[in-house]
C-alpha positions, 0 to 999 in steps of 0.5 A: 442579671448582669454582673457588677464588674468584670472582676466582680461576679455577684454581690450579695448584700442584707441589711437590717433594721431595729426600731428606737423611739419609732424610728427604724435604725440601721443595726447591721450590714453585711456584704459579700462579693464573689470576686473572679480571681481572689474568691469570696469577700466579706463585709461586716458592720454593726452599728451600737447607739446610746441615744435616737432623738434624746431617748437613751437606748444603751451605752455602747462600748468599744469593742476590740475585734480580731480583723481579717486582713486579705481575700479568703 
């Protein structure tokens, strides 16, 4: 399997899903990319709906979350 990039050696991405009123949404994505000279980054994203089609499914709230700035 080839590489992504020259500095970009292996990419590794799961994405999941969660079914609302019949339909499959998106409910998280994560990536993580093995980077030649900085290591190991990672991606995270999760994804809250109140309503799919008029169906009300919860009442997502705004979260405050601790983000890491820079490469581990």
């Amino acid at each position: 399997m080839k590489a992504p990039s020259f500095w970009t050696r292996r990419v590794e991405i799961v994405r999941r899903y969660k079914r609302f009123a019949g339909i499959r949404m998106p409910v998280s994505l994560e990536s993580v990319a093995h980077i030649l000279v900085a290591g190991k980054a990672t991606f995270k994203v999760t994804y809250d709906y109140e309503s799919v089609n008029g169906q009300r499914f919860g009442t997502p709230v705004a979260r405050v979350q601790q983000t890491e700035v820079g490469i581990k």
